[in-house]
N, C-alpha and C positions, 0 to 999 in steps of 0.2 A: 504494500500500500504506500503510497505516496500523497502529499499534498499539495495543491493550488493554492496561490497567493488571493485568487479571488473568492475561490469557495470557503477554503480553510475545514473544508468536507475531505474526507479520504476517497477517492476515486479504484477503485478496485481496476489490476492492471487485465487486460485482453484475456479470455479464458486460450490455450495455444490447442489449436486444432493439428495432431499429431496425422494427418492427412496430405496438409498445406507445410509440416516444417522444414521437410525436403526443397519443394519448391523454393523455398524462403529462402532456405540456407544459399543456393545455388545464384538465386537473383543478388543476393546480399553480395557474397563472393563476385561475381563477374562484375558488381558496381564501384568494388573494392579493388579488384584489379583494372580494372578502365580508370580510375582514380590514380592509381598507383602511375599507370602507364603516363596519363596527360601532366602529370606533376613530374616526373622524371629523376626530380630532384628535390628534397625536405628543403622547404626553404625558410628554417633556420639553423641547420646543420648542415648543408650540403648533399648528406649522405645519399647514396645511390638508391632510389623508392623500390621495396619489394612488396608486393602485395599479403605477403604473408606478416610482415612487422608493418603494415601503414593501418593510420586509424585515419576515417573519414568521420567528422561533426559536424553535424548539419544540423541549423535552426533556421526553419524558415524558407527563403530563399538564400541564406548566405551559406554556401559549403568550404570548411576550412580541411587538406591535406599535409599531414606528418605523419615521419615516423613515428613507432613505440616508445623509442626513447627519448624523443623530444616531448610525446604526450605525457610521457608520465613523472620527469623530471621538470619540464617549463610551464605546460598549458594545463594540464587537471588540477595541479594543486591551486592556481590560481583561480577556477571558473566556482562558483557557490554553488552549495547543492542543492537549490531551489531552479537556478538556472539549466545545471546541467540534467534535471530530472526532465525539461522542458526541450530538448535536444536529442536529437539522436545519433548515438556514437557506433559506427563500424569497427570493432577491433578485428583484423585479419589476423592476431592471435588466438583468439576465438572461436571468430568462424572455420580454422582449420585447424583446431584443439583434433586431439583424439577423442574426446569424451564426451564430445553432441556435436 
């Protein structure tokens, strides 16, 4: 459960249709690799993008691309977790875990 700044109600998250999470996984991943691909480059490390270490955050229309280790060292500690609950984050760690 999670909270809205406007409601201050708990919003109950998506029940997951284990039909669809195939599919999901599969859209997730190729959006994360076409991500990976048109950034080329973390731009604020440099480092060479591989889709398996890139996280895609997107709120809205604005989409931001880095690596894992830029995400989890520069950008997450900084975002609140009001914010970042209202966001949604691609970790290609993740999505090509062994374990879902």
């Amino acid at each position: 459960m999670y909270h809205t700044p406007a409601h201050k109600q708990p919003i109950p998250k998506p029940a997951r249709d284990p039909f669809f999470d195939p599919m999901v996984r599969t859209v997730n991943r190729n959006l994360v690799k076409y991500a990976a691909g048109s950034a080329i480059f973390c731009p604020f490390c440099s480092e060479i993008m591989d889709a398996k270490r890139t996280v895609v955050l997107s709120a809205g229309s604005i989409t931001k691309v880095v690596c894992a280790r830029c995400w989890d060292t520069n950008l997450k500690p900084l975002i609140k977790p009001e914010t970042l609950a209202r966001c949604e984050v691609l970790d290609g760690r993740v999505l090509w875990s062994k374990k879902g």
